[in-house]
N, C-alpha and C positions, 0 to 999 in steps of 0.2 A: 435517476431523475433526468428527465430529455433538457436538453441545452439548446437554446437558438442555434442559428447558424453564426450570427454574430457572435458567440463565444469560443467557436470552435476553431482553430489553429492545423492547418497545412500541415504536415510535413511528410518527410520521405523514407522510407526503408523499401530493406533489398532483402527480400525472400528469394528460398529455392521455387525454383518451379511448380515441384508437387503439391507445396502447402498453397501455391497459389491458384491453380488448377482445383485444390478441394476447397477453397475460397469462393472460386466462380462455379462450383455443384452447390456449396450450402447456400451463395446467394440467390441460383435460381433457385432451389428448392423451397426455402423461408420467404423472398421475398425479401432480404436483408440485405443492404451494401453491403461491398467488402468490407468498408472501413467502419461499418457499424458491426461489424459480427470480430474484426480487429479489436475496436472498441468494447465491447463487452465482454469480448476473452480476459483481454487485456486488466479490465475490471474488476472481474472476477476473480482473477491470481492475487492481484492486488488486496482486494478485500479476505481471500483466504489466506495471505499473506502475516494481514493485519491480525486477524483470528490468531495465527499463530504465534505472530511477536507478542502480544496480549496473554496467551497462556504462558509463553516464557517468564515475561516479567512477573504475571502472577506469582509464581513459583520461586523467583529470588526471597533469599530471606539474610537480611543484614544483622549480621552479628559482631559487623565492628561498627558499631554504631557507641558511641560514648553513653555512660550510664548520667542517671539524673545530675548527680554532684559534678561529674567529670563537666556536665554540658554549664552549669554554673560558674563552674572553675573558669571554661573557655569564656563562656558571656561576660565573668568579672574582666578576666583581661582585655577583655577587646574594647570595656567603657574607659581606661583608663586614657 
């Protein structure tokens, strides 16, 4: 989803050379700032990231979870 400029926030990092060097071929190439081809990289790990913590937690499965009575037992205590 494209952002105004007014949303967008400054900042600074320090790459090697070479990643910056094929920064400035894929920008001539595409037609893409650095900082937007930064920016979508950057995106993209994040959202394949996201994918992957989402399959993790699917896969949890809670087995010390208190049974029906047990969670009674607790909720009585706690209205006293």
């Amino acid at each position: 989803m494209p952002r105004s400029a007014k949303t967008k926030m400054r900042i600074s990092i320090t790459i090697i050379p070479m990643v910056n060097v094929m920064l400035e071929k894929m920008s001539k190439r595409t037609g893409a700032s650095k900082s937007a081809l930064v920016e979508n990289a950057l995106k993209d790990y994040l959202e394949k990231q996201l994918e992957t913590d989402a399959k993790t937690l699917a896969k949890l499965r809670f087995d010390d979870l208190p049974t029906d009575d047990e969670w009674q037992t607790i909720q009585s205590e706690t209205d006293l």
